[in-house]
N, C-alpha and C positions, 0 to 999 in steps of 0.2 A: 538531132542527136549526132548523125555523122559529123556534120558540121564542126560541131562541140568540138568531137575528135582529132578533126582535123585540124582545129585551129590549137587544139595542149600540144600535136604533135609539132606543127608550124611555130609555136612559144613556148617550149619548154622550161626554158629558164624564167620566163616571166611569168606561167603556170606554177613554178616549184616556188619562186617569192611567195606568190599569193597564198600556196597551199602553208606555207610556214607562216607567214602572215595570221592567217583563220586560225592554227593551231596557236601561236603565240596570244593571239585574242583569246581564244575559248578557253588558254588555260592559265590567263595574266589574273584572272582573278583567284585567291583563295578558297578551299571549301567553307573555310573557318574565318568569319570575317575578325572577330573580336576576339583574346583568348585572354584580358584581362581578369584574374579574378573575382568573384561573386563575393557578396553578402549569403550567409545560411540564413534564409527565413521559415519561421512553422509561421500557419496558421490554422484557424478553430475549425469546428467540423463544419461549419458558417461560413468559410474564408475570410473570419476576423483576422486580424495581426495578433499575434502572440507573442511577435519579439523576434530580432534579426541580431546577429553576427556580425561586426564590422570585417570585410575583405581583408584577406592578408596584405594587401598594399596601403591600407586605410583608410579606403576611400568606402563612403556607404554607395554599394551602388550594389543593388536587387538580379538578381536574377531576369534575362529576357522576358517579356510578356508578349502574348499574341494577341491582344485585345487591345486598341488605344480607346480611352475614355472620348463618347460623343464631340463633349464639351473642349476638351483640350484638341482633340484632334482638327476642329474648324477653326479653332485660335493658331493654332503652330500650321497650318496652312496659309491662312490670311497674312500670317505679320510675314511668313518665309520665303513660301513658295504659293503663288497663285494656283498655278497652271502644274501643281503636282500631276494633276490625274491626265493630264495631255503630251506633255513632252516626254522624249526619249531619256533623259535622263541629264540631260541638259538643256537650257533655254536659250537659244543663240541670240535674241533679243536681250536680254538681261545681260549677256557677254557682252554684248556690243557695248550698250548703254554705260554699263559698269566700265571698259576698258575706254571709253572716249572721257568718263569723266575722271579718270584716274591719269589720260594723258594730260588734260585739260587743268589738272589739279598738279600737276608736277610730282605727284605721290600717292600711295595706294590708297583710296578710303572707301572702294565700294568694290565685293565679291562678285559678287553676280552669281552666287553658288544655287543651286538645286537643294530641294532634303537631300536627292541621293547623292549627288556631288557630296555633301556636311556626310553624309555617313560613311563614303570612302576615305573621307578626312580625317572623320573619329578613329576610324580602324589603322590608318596609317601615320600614327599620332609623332609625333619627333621629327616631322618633314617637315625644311623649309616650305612660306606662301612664295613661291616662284613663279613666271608663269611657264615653265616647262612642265612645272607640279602642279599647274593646273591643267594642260593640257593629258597630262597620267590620270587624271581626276576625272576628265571627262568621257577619257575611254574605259577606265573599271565602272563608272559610272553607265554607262550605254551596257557594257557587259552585265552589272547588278541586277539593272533591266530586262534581257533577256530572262535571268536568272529566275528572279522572284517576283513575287506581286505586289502592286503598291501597297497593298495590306502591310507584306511582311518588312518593306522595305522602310513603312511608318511605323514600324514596331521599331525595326532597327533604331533607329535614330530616337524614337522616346526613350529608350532601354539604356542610351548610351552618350545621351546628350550632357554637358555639362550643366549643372545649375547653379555654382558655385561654391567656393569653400571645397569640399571632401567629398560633394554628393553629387553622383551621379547620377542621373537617369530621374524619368517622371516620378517613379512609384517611391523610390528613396525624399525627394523633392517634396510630397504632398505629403510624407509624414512628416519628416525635418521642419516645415516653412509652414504647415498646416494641420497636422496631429489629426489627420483623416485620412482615408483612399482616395484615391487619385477619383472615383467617380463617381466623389461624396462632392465634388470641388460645386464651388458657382462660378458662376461666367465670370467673375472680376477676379476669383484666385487662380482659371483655367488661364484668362490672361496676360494673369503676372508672372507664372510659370511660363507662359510660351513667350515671352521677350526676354526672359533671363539664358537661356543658351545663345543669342546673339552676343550678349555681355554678360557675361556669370559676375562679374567683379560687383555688378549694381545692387545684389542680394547681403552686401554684407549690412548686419543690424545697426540701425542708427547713422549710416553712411546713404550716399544719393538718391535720398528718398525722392527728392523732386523731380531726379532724372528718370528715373522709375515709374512715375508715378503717370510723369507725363506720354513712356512709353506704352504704360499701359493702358492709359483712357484713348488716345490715340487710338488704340488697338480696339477699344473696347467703340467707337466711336467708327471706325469704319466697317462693324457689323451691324452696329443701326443702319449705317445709311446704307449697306447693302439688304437690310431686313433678313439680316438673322437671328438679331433682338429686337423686342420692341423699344419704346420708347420709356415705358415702368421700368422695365428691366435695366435698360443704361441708365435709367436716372437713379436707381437705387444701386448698381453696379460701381460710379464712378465716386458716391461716398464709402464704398467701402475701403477698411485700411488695410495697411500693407503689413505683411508682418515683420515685428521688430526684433525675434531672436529664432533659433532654432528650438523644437521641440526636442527632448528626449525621445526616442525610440520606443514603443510599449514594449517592457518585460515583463509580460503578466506569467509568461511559465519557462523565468531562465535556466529553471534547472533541469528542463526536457529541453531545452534548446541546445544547454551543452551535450546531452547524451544522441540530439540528433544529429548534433555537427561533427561528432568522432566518425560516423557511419555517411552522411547526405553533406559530406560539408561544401558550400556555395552552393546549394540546391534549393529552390522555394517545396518546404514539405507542407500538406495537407495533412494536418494532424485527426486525431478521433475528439479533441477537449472540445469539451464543452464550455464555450465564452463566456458566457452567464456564470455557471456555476464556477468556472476557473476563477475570477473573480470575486467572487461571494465567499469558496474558501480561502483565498489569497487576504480579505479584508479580515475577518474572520478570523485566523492564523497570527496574523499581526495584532488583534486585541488581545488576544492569550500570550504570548510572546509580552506583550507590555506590560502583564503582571506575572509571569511566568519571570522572568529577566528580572524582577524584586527579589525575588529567590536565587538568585545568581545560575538561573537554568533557561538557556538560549537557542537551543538549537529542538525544532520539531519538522516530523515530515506527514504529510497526511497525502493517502491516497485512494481513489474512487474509480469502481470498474464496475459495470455493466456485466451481470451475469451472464445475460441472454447472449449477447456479442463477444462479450469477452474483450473489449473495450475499455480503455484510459477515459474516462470522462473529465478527471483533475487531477491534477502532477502536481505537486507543491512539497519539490524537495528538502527545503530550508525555512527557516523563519527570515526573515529582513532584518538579520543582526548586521554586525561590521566583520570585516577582515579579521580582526583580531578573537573572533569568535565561531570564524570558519563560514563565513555565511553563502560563499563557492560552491562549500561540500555538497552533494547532493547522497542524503543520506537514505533515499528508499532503496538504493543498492547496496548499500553497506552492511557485513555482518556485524551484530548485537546480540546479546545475551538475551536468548528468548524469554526469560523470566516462567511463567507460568502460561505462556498462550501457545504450547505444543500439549497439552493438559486435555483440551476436548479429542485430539485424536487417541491419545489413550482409550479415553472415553469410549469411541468410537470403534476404536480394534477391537476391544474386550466384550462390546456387544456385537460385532461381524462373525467374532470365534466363536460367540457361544457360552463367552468364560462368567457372564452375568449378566442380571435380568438390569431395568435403568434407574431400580430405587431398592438393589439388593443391599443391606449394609454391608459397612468395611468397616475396620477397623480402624479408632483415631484415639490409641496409646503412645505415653514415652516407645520411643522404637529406635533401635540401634542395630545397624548392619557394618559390624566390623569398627572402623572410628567415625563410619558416618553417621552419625544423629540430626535426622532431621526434623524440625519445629515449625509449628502452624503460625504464619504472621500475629498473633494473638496471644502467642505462648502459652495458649490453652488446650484442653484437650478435651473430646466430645465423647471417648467410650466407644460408641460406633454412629455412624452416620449414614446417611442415603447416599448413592454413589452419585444421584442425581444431587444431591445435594453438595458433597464435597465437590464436585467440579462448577457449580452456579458461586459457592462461595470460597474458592479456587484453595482451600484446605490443603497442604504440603505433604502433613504425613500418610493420611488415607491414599497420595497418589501415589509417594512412594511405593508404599506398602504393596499398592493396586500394579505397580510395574515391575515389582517384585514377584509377585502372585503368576501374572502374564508372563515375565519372561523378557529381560534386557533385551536379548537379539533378537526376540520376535518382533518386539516393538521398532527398533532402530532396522528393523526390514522394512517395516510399515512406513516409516520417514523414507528411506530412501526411494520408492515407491512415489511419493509425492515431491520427489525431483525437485530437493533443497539442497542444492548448492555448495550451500555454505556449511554442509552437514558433512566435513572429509573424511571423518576417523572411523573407527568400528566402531563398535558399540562395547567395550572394556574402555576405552581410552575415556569415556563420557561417565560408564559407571549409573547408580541410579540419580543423580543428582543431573542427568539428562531430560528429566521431567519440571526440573524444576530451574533451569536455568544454562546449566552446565555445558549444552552446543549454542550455536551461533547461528542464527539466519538475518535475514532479510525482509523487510515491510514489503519487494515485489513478490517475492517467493512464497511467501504468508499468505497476503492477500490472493493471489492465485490459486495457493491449496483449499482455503476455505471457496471460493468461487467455484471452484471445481468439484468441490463437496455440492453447494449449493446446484451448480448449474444438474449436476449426476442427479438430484432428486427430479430436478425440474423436468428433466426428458425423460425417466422412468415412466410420470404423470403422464406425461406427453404422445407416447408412444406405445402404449398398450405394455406397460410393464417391460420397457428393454432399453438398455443402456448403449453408450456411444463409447465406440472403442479410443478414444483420442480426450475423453474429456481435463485431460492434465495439459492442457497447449499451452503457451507460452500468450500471455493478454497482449494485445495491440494497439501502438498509439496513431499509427500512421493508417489514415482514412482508404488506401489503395491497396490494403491487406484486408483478408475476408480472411475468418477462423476454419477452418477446417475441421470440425469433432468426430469424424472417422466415421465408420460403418455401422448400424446399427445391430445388435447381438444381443443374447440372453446372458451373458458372462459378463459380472459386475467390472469396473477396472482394478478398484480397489475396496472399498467399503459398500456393503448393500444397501438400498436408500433405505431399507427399515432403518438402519444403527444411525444413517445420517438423521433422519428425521427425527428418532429421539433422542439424539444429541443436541441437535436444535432443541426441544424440547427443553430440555436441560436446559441449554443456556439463555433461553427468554425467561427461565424463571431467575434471574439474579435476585439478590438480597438487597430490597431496597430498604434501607429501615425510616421512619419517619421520621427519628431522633435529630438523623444526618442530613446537616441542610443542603450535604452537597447535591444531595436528590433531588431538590427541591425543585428545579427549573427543568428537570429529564420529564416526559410527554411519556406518562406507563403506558400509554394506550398503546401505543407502534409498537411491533409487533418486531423485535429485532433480537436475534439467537448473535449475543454478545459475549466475548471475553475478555481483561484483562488481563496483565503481566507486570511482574516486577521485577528488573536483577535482584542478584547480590549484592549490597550496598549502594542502594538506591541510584544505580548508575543507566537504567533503563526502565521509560513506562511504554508501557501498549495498550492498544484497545483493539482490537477488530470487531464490527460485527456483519452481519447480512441478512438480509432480504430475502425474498425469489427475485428480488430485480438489480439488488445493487450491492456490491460488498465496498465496505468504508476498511482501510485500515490508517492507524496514529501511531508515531513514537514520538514518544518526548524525553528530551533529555541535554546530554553535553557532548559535542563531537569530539571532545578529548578526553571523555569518559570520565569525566569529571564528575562524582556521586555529591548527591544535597539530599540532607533532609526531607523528606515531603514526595520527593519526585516517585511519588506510589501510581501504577496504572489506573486506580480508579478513583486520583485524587488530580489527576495532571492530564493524562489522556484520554480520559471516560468522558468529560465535559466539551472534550473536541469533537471527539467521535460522533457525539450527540446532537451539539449546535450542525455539523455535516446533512447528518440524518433529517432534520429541520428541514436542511438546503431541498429535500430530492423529495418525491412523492412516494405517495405513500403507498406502501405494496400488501397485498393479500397474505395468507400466511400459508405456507408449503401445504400442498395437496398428501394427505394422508396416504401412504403406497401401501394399502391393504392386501397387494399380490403378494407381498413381503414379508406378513403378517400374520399372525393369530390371534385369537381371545383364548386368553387361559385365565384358572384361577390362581390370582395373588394373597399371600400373607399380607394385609397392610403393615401389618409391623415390622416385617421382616423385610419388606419386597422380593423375597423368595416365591417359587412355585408353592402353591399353599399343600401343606402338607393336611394329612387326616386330624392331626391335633389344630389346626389353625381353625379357628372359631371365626376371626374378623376378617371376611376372603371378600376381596374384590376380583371382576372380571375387567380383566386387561389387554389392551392387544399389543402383544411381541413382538420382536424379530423372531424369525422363522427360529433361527440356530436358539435363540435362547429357550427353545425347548430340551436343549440336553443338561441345562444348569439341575443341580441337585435342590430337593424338596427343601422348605422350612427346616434350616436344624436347631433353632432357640425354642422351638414350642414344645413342651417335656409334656405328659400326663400325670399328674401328680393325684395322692390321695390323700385326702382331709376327712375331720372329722365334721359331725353335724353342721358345728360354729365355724365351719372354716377356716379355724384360730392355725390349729397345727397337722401337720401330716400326723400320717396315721398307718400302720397296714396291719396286718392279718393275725400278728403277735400280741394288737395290745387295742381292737376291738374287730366286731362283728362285720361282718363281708357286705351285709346287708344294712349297716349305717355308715359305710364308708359312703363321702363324694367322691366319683373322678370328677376332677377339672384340667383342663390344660392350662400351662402357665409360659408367659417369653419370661425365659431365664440366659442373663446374658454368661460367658466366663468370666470371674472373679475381678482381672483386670477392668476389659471393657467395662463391665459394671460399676466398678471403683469409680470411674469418669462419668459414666453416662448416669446413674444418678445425682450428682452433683448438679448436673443441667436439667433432670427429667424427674421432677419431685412426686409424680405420680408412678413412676417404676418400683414395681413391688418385689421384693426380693423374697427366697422360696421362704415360706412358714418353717418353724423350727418343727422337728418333730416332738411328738408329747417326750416327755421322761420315761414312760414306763412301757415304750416301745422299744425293738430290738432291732437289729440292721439301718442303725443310724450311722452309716456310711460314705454320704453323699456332699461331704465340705470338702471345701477345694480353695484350694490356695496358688499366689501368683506374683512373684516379684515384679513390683514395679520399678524398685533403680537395686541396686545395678542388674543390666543385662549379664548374660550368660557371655564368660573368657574377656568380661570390661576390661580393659586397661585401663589403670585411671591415676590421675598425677592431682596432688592433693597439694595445694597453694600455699604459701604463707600469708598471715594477714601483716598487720603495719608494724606490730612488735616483733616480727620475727616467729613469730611462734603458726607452727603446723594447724592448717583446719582441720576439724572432723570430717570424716566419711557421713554421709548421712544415711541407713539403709532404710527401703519402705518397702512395704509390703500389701497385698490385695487379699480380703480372706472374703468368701462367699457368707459369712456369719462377723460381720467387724467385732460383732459383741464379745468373740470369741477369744481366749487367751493364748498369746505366744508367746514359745521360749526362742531365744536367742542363742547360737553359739558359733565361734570365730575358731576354726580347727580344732572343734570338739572344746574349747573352752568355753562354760557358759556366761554367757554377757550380763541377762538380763530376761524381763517377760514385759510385754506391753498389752494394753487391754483398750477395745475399741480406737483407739490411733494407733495403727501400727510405722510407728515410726522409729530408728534407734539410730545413736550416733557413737561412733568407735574414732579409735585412730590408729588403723593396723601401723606396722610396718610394711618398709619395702621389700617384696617379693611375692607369691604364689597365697592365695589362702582359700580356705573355701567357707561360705558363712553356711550355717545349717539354722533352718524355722519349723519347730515344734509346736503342731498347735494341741490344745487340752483333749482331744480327740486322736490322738497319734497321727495322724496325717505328716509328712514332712517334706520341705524344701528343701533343694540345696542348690548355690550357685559359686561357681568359681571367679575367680578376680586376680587382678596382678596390681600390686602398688607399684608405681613405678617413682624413682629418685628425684 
């Protein structure tokens, strides 16, 4: 050691060279050997290809690997470099040999390079072959060495090797040249990729096959006779051919590939898709699109998530139209006119509140709020209906009516709650026509809410009755994200799983009719809590439905909002949703949350809490809260005589030959409609003639509404329509007068129907019936 000292202090100068020297070595090399741009490639939750990005310089060239393929790695050693795994990083035999036959030859025709020399070459790409610039080559080269292991150093160079044309590197090379992974290859396609970075030019299609061909058996001929293949193996190795064009790229899910590359661009991502079924919907997609596109309607998204994970299983943003039809867009981010698929969370609110039982009736009358009149797809009208029912058979006006009842802004809390996006405004700017179409979401934001509905039930089951504070997270495509659903607690997030689960209820019973062949191919057996959707002017279909294991959501439609005929949710996107559902297996059906629950007794008629007059009572089990819903109000006690013919009381027989019987007597309206579809609905018995306190008729305008404004058309001559007035009486048989500001019109008997043609301004109609009972409703003709 003194020594040492003695001799830096005796060569100072010759000690400070050397010490700049070490430093100039140890830091001539880069930490960043390559900083050319990447290719953005996804693949499957399998490590299939799912589709790559070409590099913003336009070359395919993949992302580094740390893995070189068995196969290739003993062929790009043999044809290259022998003695990789023994030299420093250059071979001074190989310099020799190469630089005498290059004096010998009067001109350059043999490198003598190393891999790691070719990988200092790659990285330093634009430099003269000099030999000064090989002598730089050989010293980053020795330093590379140091640096890294021959592992990483044969990575380098498969990663960044030319193979001609556009493409660089192996893993680029083996899809391009071979439409597989690089360590799918056989020893005769491992081959012909490893002599193609000596001369990339040889790879072009239909051009020096023979020089190719011969480099390759060559190659493929000096691992027989070192016995690294047998003798089967080269003999069936050197008839195989070459290939003769470049492959396409797999884009089995370009339209996650664009949404990965704005976030991971030039990065190899590990997506959650599932390859099979990515596929399966992607062919799938495209038969519907070929008849869908008859219709002049092009453009559909469908997409598949994993409750349990919360997981992307299949992305398939677009249909496989052209450019001229948007076929870029990727439309499961896009807002659209929700149509009728925000309909079950109604559903769902109003059984968390309390505000009704799951088959209480609602009302499905003409109904006017202000100038909004809304209408059942059907332009029918049921009188009253099961609320289970109007949302299985997605009915308009019972919903309005039902978000009427509940409360605009209670509801539009409830959405916002479920962290939709695309839902900006208040809940005035939307109005009730919010139920039926009037905001805007998203096929990711959808599917997520219902997932989230679904996954809430699943861990109620799960956990001894207690919910996960996080279950509204954000679904995951990328396999290196784990979900996070928060901390376990007794405090719902949003809906309790009772109201979830018999909303589900609800929607596994759709209206399948038999008539309708479009049924015909749907599997009743699965077990799937489904809903539909339709815009306004047939500019949007939907489907979602779920599982316990799997939520499917579908839009079909025109990404320029282009409305068609036909384009109905359960004529366009029911039939996708379905053939999906096909795709996945089959799932159990939601674990009953009895912690959530009671058994009370129900009105069948009514679906009300059965009241002491309800005779037909079934026991049910509720949501907790729908205990504070009010008892049966249709079930009256009524008293007859002997024959049951007519009521009866106390003025015009005996106490002791009266019946009670209880009777569902619906209001005069509701009735009007609901016997017209329910021919077994018996309307109250008149009372006899020569009783007293016959009081009990009731009457009920059904057009116009109460302060209508109503503008009165002309037909083709010029000449003004009539107003038409109707009317609803508890006795149709019953006779009424008419009058228009106390002037009498007219009487109508059993049809109450009457047609006027006021004038323009204020008037008010009055209905007289032969009983004195009277209506009155106001109106404005307007100009």
């Amino acid at each position: 050691m003194q020594r040492l000292v003695n001799y830096i202090k005796r060569h100072k100068i010759k000690t400070a060279i050397i010490a700049v020297l070490l430093l100039v070595y140890y830091f001539c090399l880069p930490n960043q050997l390559f900083k050319d741009p990447n290719s953005t490639v996804i693949t499957s939750a399998n490590n299939m290809l799912l589709g790559a990005k070409i590099a913003k310089d336009g070359q395919w060239r993949f992302p580094e690997i740390d893995t070189v393929p068995e196969k290739f790695k003993t062929c790009i050693i043999q044809f290259e470099d022998e003695y990789f795994y023994k030299h420093p990083g250059f071979n001074p035999v190989s310099i020799f040999k190469a630089l005498h036959h290059n004096i010998k030859s009067g001109k350059v025709k043999r490198g003598g390079s190393t891999i790691t020399q070719q990988v200092i070459r790659l990285s330093r790409k634009g430099t003269k072959r000099t030999y000064f610039e090989k002598i730089i080559e050989i010293i980053l080269a020795t330093r590379l060495e140091f640096r890294e292991s021959k592992t990483k150093i044969l990575s380098y160079y498969t990663s960044h090797a030319p193979f001609g044309g556009n493409v660089v590197g192996l893993d680029a090379a083996s899809w391009r040249y071979f439409n597989r992974h690089a360590n799918n290859l056989s020893w005769a396609e491992s081959a012909t990729l490893a002599v193609l970075p000596n001369a990339p030019s040889l790879i072009y299609p239909g051009k020096n096959q023979e020089r190719l061909l011969k480099k390759r058996n060559r190659l493929l001929k000096k691992l027989l006779d070192k016995n690294i293949i047998d003798s089967l193996t080269y003999s069936l190795s050197i008839v195989e051919g070459l290939p003769q064009k470049p492959y396409p790229l797999p884009q089995t899910a370009p339209h996650l590939l664009q949404k990965i590359a704005t976030s991971h661009n030039g990065k190899r991502i590990q997506t959650t898709v599932n390859h099979q079924l990515q596929k399966q919907v992607n062919a799938m997609v495209k038969n519907h699109y070929n008849q869908l596109s008859q219709n002049e309607i092009y453009n559909a998204a469908v997409l598949v998530l994993n409750v349990k994970t919360r997981q992307v299983l299949a992305y398939v943003g677009n249909t496989p139209t052209n450019k001229a039809h948007q076929k870029d867009v990727d439309i499961i981010n896009k807002p659209r006119s929700t149509g009728s698929i925000l309909k079950p969370f109604l559903y769902a609110a109003m059984l968390d509140a309390g505000d009704m039982l799951p088959h209480t009736l609602v009302a499905d009358v003409p109904t006017q709020f202000g100038s909004y009149n809304p209408e059942n797809y059907n332009k029918t009208f049921d009188g009253v209906v099961p609320a289970s029912r109007a949302l299985s058979r997605s009915l308009n006006v019972p919903s309005v009516r039902m978000l009427h009842t509940f409360g605009l802004d209670r509801f539009h809390h409830y959405l916002k709650q479920l962290q939709l996006k695309d839902l900006k405004y208040n809940a005035n700017h939307y109005g009730l026509s919010l139920i039926l179409g009037g905001a805007e979401s998203n096929l990711w934001d959808l599917c997520k809410s219902y997932a989230a509905l679904s996954s809430t039930l699943n861990h109620f089951s799960e956990t001894s009755s207690e919910y996960f504070s996080n279950e509204f997270c954000e679904p995951t495509f990328l396999a290196s994200e784990k979900i996070d659903f928060g901390i376990k607690t007794t405090a719902k997030t949003l809906f309790d799983a009772a109201s979830i689960y018999l909303t589900y209820n609800s929607l596994k019973e759709v209206n399948r009719p038999e008539s309708d062949e479009n049924w015909a191919f749907f599997d009743g057996s699965k077990q799937i809590a489904w809903k539909t959707g339709t815009s306004f002017g047939f500019r949007d279909a939907w489907a979602i439905g779920t599982t316990k294991d799997y939520v499917v959501g579908v839009w079909v439609g025109n990404a320029d909002g282009e409305g068609r005929p036909g384009l109905v949710g359960v004529e366009t996107a029911a039939p996708i949703l379905f053939d999906v559902f096909d795709l996945l297996p089959n799932s159990d059906w939601f674990a009953e949350p009895f912690d959530e629950m009671q058994d009370v007794e129900i009105c069948k008629e009514s679906g009300h809490r059965a009241s002491h007059n309800c005779e037909n009572i079934d026991t049910k089990f509720i949501q907790i809260s729908g205990l504070k819903t009010k008892p049966c109000p249709y079930h009256v006690l009524i008293h007859l005589d002997k024959t049951e013919t007519f009521q009866v009381n106390s003025s015009c027989e005996s106490i002791d030959s009266i019946n009670h019987k209880s009777w569902f007597v619906l209001p005069p309206l509701m009735a009007y409609y609901y016997k017209a579809k329910n021919p077994f609905y018996k309307p109250l018995p008149k009372f006899r003639e020569d009783c007293l306190g016959n009081n009990t008729m009731s009457m009920q305008f059904i057009y116009p509404k109460e302060n209508n404004s109503i503008f009165l058309p002309k037909d083709f001559d010029g000449n003004t329509n009539n107003l038409v007035l109707k009317m609803a009486h508890s006795k149709p048989e019953s006779t009424l007068f008419w009058y228009l500001n106390n002037r009498f019109l007219g009487s109508t008997k059993d049809i109450h129907e009457f047609a006027v043609k006021p004038k323009q301004g204020q008037h008010i109609i009055t209905v007289v019936d032969e009983f004195g009972n009277e209506a009155k409703q106001q109106i404005e003709i307007l100009e």
